[in-house]
N, C-alpha and C positions, 0 to 999 in steps of 0.2 A: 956738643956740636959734631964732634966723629963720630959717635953714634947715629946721631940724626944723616950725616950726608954718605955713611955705610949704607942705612937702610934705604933709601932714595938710588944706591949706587945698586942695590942688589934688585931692588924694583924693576929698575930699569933694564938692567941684564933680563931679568925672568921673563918682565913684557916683550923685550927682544926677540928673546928664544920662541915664546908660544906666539909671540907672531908671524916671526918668520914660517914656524911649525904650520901653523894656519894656512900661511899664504900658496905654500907648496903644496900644501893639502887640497888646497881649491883650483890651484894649476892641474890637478889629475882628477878633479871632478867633473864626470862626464854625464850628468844629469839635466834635463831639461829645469825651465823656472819650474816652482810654483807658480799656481792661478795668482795667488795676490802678489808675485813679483812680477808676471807680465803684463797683470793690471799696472802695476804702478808706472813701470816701463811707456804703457801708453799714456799713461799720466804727463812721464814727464816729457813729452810729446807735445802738451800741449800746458803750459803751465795758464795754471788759477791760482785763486787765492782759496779756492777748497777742491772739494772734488764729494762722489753721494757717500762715502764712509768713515772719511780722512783727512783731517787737517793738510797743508802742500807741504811741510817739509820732505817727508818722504821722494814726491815728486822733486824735489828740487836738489836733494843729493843726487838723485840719477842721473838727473839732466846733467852737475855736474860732473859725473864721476864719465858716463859715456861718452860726454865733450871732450875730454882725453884719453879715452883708451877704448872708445868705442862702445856697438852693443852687443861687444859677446856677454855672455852670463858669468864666467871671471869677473869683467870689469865691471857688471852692475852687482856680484856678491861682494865684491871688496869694501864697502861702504863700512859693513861690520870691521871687518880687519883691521879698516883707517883709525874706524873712531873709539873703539873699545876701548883701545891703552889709554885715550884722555878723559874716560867716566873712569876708570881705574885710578887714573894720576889727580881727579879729583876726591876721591874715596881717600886716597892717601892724607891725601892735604886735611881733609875733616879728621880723621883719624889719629892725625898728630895734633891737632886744635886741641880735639876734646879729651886727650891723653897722652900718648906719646909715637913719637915716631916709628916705633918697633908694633904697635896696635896698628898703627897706616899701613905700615907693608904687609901686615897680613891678612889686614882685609881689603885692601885691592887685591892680594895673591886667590885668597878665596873666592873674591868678585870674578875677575877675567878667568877662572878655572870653574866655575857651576858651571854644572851640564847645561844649561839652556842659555848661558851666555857661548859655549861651546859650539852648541847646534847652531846659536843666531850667526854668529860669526861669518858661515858661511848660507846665509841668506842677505838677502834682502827684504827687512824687516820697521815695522815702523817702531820696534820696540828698542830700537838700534837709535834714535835720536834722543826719543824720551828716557831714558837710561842714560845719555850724556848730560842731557840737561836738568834729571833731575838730581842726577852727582855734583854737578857743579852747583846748583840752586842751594842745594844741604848746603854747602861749604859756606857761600856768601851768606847764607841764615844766620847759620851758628857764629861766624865772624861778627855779624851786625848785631844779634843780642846781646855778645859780649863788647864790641864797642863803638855799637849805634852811630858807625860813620855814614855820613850821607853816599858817598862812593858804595859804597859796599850794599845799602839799600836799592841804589838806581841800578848796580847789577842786579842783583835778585829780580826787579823787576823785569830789566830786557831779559835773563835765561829761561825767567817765569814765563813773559811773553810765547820765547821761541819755543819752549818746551807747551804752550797749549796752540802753538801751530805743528807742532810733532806729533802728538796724541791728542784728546780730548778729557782723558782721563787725566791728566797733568793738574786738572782743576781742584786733585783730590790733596797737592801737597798745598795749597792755598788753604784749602781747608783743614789741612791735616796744623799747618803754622797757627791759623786765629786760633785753632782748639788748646794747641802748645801754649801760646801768650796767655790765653784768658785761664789756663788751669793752674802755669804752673807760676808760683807766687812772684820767684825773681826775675820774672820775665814781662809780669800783668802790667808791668808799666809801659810799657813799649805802645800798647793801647790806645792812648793818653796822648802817643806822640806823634806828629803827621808823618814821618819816616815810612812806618810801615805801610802807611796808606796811599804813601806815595811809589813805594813797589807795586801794590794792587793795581792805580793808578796806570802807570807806565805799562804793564803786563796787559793791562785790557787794554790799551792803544797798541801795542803791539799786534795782539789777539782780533782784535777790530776789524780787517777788511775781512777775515772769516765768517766773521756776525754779519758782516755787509753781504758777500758772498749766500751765507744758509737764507737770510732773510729773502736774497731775490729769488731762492730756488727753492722756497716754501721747507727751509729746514730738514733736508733730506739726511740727516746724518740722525736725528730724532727715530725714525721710524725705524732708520737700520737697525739702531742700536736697540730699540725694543724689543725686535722681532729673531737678533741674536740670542739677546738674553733670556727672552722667552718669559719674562717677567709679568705680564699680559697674559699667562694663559690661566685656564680655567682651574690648573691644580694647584694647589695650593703650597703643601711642604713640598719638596724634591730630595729627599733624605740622602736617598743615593748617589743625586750628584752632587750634593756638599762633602758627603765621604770620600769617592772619588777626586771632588777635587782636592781638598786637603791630604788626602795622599798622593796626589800626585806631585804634589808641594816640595815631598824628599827627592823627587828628580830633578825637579828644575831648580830649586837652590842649591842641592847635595844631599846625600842620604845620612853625614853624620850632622852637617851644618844645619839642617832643618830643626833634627833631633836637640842640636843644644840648642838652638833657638827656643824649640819648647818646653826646655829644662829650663832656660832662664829666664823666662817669663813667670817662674813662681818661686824665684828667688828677689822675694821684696827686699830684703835686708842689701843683695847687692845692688837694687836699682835705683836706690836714695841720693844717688851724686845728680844734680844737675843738666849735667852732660848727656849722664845714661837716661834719665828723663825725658831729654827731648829728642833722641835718635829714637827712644820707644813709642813717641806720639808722628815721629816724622817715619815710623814706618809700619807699627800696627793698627792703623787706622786702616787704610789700603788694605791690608789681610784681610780683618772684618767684614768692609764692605763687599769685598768681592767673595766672601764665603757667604755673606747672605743671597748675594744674589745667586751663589750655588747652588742657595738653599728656597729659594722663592722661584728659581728659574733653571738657568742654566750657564755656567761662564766656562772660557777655555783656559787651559792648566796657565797660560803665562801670564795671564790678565794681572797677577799682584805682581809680576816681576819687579815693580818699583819698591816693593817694602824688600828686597833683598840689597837695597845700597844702604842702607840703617842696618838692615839684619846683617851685614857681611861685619862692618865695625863693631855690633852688639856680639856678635858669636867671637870675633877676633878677641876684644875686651876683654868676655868671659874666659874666655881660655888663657889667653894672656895673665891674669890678674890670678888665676890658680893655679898656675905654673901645670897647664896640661897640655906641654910640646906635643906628647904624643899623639893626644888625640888632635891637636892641631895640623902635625905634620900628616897625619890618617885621613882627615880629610879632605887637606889639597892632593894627597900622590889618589886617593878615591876618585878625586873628581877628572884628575888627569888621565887615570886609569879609563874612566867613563868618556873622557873625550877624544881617547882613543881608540875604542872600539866603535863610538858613533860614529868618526869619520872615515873607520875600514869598517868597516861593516862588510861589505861584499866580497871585499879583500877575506879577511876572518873568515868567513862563509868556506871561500873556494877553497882554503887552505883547508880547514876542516873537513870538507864534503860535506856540509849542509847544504841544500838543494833553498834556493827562492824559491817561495812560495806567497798566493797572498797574503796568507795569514805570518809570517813571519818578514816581509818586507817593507819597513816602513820609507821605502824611496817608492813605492809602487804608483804611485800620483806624480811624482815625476818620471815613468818611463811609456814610451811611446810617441809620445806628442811631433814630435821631429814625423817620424811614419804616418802618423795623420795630415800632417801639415803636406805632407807630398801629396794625400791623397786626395784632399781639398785640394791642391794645385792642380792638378791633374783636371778637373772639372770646372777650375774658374778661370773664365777666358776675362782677359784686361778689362772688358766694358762692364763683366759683372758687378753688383754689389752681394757682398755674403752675408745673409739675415740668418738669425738666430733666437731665441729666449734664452740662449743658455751665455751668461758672461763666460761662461770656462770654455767654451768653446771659440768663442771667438776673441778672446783674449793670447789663447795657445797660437792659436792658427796666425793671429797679426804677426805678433812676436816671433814665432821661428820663419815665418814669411819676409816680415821685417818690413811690414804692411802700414801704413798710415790709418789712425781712425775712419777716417772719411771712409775706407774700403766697406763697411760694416753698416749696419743698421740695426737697430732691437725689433725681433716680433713683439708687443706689448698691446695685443687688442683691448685685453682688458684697462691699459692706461693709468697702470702701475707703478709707482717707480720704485725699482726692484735693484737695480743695477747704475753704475754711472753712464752705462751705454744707451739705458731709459733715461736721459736729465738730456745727453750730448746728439745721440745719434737716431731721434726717430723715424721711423720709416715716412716719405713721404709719398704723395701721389706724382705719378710718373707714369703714363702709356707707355713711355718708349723705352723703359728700363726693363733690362732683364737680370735675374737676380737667382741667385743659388740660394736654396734653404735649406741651413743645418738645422732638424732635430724641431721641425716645428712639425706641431700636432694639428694632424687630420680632422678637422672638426668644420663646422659650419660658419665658422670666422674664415677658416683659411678658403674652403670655394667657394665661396662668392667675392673674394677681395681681389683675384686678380684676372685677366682678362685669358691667359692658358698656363694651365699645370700641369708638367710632365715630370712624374714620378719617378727616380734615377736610385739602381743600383744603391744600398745602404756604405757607408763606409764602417770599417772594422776594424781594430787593430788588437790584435789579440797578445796581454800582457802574460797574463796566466789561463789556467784551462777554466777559472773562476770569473775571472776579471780582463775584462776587457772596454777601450773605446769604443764607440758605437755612436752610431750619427745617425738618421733618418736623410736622405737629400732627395729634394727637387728641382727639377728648372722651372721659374716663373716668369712670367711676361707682363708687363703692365698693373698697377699696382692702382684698385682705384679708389684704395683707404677700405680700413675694416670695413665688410659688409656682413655683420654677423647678426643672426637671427636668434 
């Protein structure tokens, strides 16, 4: 028992510290959103129960996080900072279930110190809910296998639930659990028993008004997701982007935590406990599929981040159980090391004399946007409306504007839905509107659809001598729906 409530006691300390660390970190980050935090931002704007790429949870942390502290970009990155310590303090709890309490604390220490939980921290992220909910989901899992209380199932169902109004991919630990029941022997009963079916149950009621939601909007979240993945296209193996991804694997979990992950994956002899069975089916299923579609398509490096709430306990385990402090304590001061130089980075730079550049600034998508935003102001008189095809543009421009959707419309002649500003905001017919265009192309759609076009000075904001914003603008007058030939 003083073992168990030291380790709980230094837990807590650690998550203290690195959040505090965090929090001060992001009080001196002068960076604009990303495009998909100022998406979301407009999101939660106006709350749904979906939106065209994303379940609402996302939307509905902002909504409440800027309901008290506003919409500076502090108060909508903080969301990470809030919620990490309690997928961490869930990681613990399974960790000490399926072993002991000194395997919990070190695999939440591992969890909240991977580089990519490091970077999310300070965004605003939909990987930021799904990573709470499906730490907590493990926990009520593995609780209910071993002792099938009805409580402990009707949780797993509502986390289940809110965790596939977080992501969509959340769908893969449902999957990942029947594969768990039906393989592994001491658990095929569970099958047999309405319990688990009554998680399912409850989790699709939960899940529900998003089904209701895609159904009225012709399933916009479908198309997205194909056309990210690229799993539709005509080439068949993608060799190099399964390598790349898989390498990029050791950034975003950790460069030695990855490694023993893949060391202990063919260590059969240690993975015959029960325990270690079901954390390796509750989190290499997720690997798998997202390396194939690497491998048939194309996925982005954090898409499996959910198989590292299993991988954090499986690498703790393993070290743990061979007595490899060293390499244990090597990999959280590694990871800590790496979440320190991602957060100075520029700082590091200046000190050094390393000059920014493009090719060496990976903040370069966040600078500038504030300068644009002026210079769109500068040309949109109140009565305007600001059209676009480009969501990054007019998602930038609302957001440091501090603009309402309504401000906006999509160009979308072809009648596309590309964006959630194609679902929300179409352009409609209007004589008496006059309306600024960013970045729409010159073609035989755009002259004949509105009633005068005057061509206006480009806007530019130049980041580097490489890289730069760039906007095409018009003044237009009367809109009287595509007339394109």
């Amino acid at each position: 028992m003083t073992s168990e409530r030291n380790s709980f006691a230094w837990l807590l300390l650690f998550i203290a510290g690195i959040t505090a660390y965090r929090f001060f970190a992001l009080l001196g980050y002068d960076y604009a959103l990303y495009t998909d935090e100022a998406y979301y931002w407009l999101w939660s704007k106006e709350l749904e129960w979906g939106y065209y790429s994303k379940p609402p949870v996302i939307a509905l942390l902002i909504r409440a996080a800027t309901s008290v502290c506003g919409d500076a970009e502090v108060c909508i990155r903080s969301i990470g900072i809030i919620l990490y310590p309690f997928t961490a303090l869930g990681i613990y709890l399974t960790g000490k279930t399926v072993a002991n309490s000194r395997v919990g604390l070190w695999a939440a220490v591992l969890f909240i110190t991977m580089p990519a939980v490091s970077v999310s921290s300070l965004t605003a992220s939909t990987d930021i809910p799904l990573l709470l909910l499906w730490s907590w989901s493990l926990f009520f899992f593995i609780k209910a296998l071993d002792g099938n209380n009805w409580s402990l199932w009707i949780l797993l169902g509502i986390a289940g639930g809110i965790g596939m109004l977080s992501k969509y991919n959340f769908a893969i630990f449902f999957i990942s659990g029947l594969l768990l029941m039906g393989i592994v022997k001491t658990d095929r009963h569970h099958l047999l028993s309405i319990k688990p079916w009554l998680a399912v149950l409850i989790a699709f009621l939960v899940f529900l008004p998003n089904l209701v939601w895609n159904f009225s909007n012709d399933f916009p979240t479908i198309t997205h997701t194909s056309e990210i993945s690229g799993v539709l296209s005509e080439s068949f193996f993608h060799w190099d982007s399964l390598g790349g991804f898989l390498l990029s694997q050791f950034i975003i979990f950790g460069i030695i935590s990855f490694g023993v992950l893949l060391t202990l994956l063919t260590r059969n002899n240690w993975l015959q406990e029960t325990n270690k069975i079901r954390l390796l089916y509750m989190g290499l299923p997720f690997l798998l599929l997202i390396s194939g579609i690497a491998l048939f398509g194309k996925s982005n490096e954090n898409w499996a981040s959910p198989t590292y709430v299993a991988g954090s306990l499986l690498v703790a385990w393993w070290l743990y159980d061979k007595g490899l402090k060293k390499l244990l304590y090597s990999a959280v001061l590694l990871n800590l090391v790496l979440m320190v130089v991602s957060t100075h980075l520029d700082t590091i730079k200046t000190a050094t004399g390393i000059e920014n550049t493009s090719a060496n600034d990976p903040f370069k998508r966040l600078r500038g946007w504030r300068e644009f935003a002026a210079q769109v102001d500068e040309r949109l008189s109140p009565d305007m409306i600001l059209v676009s095809p480009s969501r990054t543009l007019l998602s930038h421009y609302l957001y440091e504007a501090k603009q309402p959707i309504s401000r906006s419309a999509s160009w979308n002649p072809k009648n596309r839905i590309r964006s959630h500003f194609d679902l929300v905001r179409e352009l409609k017919q209007d004589e008496n509107q006059t309306y600024l265009l960013l970045k729409v192309r010159e073609d035989d759609c755009l002259a004949g659809s509105f009633d005068s076009i005057e061509p206006q000075p480009p806007i530019k904001v130049d980041i580097y001598d490489n890289y730069s914003i760039e906007a095409s603008v018009a003044l237009a007058r009367g809109f009287k729906g595509y007339q394109c030939q």
